[in-house]
C-alpha positions in Angstrom: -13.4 49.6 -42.9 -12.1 46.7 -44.0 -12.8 42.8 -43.1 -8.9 43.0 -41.6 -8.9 46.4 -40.1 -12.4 45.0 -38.1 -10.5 41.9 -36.8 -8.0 43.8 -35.2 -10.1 46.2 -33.8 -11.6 42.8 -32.5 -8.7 41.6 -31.0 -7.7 45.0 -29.7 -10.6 44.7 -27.5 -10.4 40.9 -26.2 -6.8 41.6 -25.3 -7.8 45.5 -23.5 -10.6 43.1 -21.8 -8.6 40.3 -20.7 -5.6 42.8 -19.2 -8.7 44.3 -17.5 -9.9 41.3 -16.0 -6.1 40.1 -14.7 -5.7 43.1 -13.9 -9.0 43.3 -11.5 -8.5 40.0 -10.2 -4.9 40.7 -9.2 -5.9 43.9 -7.1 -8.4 41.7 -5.7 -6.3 38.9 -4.5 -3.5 42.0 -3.4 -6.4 43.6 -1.4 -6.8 40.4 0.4 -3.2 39.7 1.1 -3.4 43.5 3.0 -6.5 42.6 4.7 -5.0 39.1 5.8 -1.5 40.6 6.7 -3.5 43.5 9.2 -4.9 40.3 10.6 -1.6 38.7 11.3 -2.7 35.7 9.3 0.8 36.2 7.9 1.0 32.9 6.0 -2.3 33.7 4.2 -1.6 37.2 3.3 1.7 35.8 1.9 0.4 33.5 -0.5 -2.0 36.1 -1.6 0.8 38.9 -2.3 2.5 35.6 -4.2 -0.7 35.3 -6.4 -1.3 38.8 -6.9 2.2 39.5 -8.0 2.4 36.7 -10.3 -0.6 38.4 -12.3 1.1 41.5 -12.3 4.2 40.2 -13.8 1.8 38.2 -16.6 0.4 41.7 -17.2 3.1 43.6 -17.3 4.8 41.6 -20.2 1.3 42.2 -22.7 0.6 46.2 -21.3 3.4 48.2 -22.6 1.5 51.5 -22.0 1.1 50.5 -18.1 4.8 48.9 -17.7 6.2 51.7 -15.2 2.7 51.8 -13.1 3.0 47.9 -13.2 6.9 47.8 -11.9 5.9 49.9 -9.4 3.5 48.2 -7.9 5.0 44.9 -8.2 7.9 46.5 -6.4 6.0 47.5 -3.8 4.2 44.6 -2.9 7.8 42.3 -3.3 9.4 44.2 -0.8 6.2 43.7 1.6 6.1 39.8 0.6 9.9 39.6 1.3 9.6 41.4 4.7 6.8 39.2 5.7 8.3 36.0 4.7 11.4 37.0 7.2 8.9 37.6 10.1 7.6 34.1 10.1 11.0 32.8 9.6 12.0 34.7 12.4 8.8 33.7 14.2 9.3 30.5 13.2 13.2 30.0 14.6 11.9 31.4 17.9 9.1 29.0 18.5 7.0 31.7 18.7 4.7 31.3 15.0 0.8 31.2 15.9 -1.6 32.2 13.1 -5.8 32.2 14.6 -8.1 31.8 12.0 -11.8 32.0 13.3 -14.7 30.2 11.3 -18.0 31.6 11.4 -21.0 29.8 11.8 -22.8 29.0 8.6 -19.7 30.4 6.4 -18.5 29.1 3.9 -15.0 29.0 1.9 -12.9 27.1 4.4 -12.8 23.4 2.7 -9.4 21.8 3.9 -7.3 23.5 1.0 -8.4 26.7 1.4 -7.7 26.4 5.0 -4.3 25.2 5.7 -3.5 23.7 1.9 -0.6 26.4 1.4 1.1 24.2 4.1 1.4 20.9 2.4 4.0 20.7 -0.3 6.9 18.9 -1.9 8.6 19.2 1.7 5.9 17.3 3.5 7.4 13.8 3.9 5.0 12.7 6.6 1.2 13.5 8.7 0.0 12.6 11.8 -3.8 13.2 12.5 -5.2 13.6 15.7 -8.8 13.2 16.0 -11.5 11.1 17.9 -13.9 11.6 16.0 -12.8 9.8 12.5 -15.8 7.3 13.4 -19.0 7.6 11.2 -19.2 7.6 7.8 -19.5 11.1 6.7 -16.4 11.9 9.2 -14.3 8.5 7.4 -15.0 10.2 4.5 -13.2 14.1 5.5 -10.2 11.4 6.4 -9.9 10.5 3.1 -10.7 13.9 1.5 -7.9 14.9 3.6 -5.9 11.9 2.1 -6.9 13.1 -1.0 -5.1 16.7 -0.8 -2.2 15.2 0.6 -1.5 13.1 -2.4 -2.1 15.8 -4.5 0.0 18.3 -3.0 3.0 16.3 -1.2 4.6 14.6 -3.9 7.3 12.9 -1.3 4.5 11.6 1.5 5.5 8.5 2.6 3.4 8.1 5.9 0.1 9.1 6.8 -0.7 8.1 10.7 -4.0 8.7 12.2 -5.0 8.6 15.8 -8.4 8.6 16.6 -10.8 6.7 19.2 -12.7 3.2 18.4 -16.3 3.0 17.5 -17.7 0.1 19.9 -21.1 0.0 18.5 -19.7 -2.1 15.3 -17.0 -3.2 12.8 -17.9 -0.3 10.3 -15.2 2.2 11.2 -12.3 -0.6 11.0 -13.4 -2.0 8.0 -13.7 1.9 6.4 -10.2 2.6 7.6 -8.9 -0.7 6.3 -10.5 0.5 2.7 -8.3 3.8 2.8 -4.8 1.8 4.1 -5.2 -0.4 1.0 -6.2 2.6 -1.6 -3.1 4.6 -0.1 -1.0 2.2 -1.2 -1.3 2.4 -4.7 -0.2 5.4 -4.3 3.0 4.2 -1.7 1.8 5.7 1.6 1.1 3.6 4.4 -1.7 4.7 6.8 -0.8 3.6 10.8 -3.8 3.5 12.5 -3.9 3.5 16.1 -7.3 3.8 18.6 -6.9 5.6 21.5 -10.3 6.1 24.6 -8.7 9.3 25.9 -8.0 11.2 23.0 -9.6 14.7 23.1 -7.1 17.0 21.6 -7.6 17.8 17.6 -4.6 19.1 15.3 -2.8 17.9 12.1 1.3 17.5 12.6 3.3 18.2 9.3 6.7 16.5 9.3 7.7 20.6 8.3 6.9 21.3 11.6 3.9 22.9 11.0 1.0 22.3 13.6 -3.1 22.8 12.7 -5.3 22.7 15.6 -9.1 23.0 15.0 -11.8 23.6 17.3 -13.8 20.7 16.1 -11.3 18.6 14.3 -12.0 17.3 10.6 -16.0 17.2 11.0 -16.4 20.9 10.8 -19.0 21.1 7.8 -22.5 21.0 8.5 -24.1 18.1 7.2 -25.8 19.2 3.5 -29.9 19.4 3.0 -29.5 16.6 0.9 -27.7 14.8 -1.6 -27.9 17.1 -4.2 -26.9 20.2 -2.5 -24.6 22.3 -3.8 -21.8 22.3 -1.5 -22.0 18.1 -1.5 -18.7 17.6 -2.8 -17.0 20.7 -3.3 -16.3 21.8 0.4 -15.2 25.6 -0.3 -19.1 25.9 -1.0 -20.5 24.3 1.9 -21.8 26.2 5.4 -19.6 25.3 8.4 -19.9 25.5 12.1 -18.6 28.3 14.2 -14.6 26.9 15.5 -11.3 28.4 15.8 -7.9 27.2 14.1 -4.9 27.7 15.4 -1.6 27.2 13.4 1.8 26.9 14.9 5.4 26.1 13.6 7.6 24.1 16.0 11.2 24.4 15.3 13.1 20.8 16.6 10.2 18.6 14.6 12.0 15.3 16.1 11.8 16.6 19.6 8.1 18.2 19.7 7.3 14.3 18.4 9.0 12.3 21.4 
């Protein structure tokens, strides 16, 4: 055999492997989207049939031999993704959208974009966050990993308000906050800050009208073993406490904010 007739044997075989591999992952992440929509976590499962169906498509257009098994399937799953996408706009119009996602204790794959990421997007304009317990430093800093994903993902954020309670014991917590306002303007969102001694409740208003609500606010994660843990920095891989999250969608966004 010649030199030539080897390398695209070669190639033959990377390209059968890759197709394999998108192919794999794309029944995966389709799999998941069923799992999620039995569940009636109908915003999850629907950005999972979006995923999946995009890998399809990329396969389709490199499998010739598979292009009618392909079509099919991707058929299938649109019309599923397009029903579901009605039902939450339906839900959604009603007032009558709630999503419960339940977190495990010790768990792990639930860092802030995993969790309620598919929510914040071009649309996103403005956040309020409502915690009291934005005090320490490890919870000042899931504030600003929050801040993070928002100015990553809502390219038209112009506000950023948190509500929280005051740490009497010293000047730490101001002086942290103060550090955040100052970095969120280079990026031209102001952070309102405003202390309250009866907060209790914790949830995450979009201007979209989409509401989070979670058991234990931002400070979810347990704390790591030590510094050099894996899990220290990238949250998806880091064990959690046991809460619930509850999304909602509120219709008349100006009214629901007084």
């Amino acid at each position: 055999m010649s030199t030539a007739a080897v390398d695209e044997t070669s190639r033959d075989k990377s390209v059968n492997m890759s197709n394999e591999g998108i192919e794999s992952a794309a029944v995966c992440v389709l799999k998941n989207g069923v799992d999620l929509d039995n569940k009636k976590r109908y915003t999850e499962a629907l950005a999972c049939y979006r995923e999946g169906l995009q890998l399809l498509v990329n396969l389709m257009k490199g499998h010739l031999e598979k292009k009618k098994y392909l079509r099919s399937k991707i058929e299938s799953y649109m019309g599923r993704a397009e029903k579901l996408k009605e039902l939450i706009e339906e839900q959604k119009n009603l007032g009558k959208y709630h999503e419960q996602i339940t977190i495990e204790n010790n768990s792990t794959g639930h860092s802030y974009k995993s969790l309620f990421g598919r929510f914040l997007d071009e649309d996103v304009t403005s956040i309020t966050v409502e915690d009291p317990y934005i005090r320490s430093f490890h919870q000042c800093q899931n504030f600003i990993r929050l801040c993070e994903l928002a100015v990553k993902s809502c390219s038209n954020l112009k506000t950023i308000t948190l509500l929280t309670s005051s740490d009497k014991s010293g000047k730490d917590q101001m002086q942290w906050l103060e550090t955040i306002r100052e970095n969120l303007l280079r990026f031209r969102i102001n952070l309102n800050i405003t202390f309250s001694s009866t907060l209790h409740d914790r949830q995450i208003k979009l201007s979209t009208g989409w509401t989070i609500k979670i058991g234990r606010g931002l400070d979810y994660f347990k704390a790591p073993e030590n510094k050099l843990s894996v899990g220290v920095f990238d949250l998806d891989l880091r064990p959690c406490h046991e809460t619930t999250v509850d999304i909602f969608h509120v219709k008349d966004v100006k009214k629901s904010y007084g």
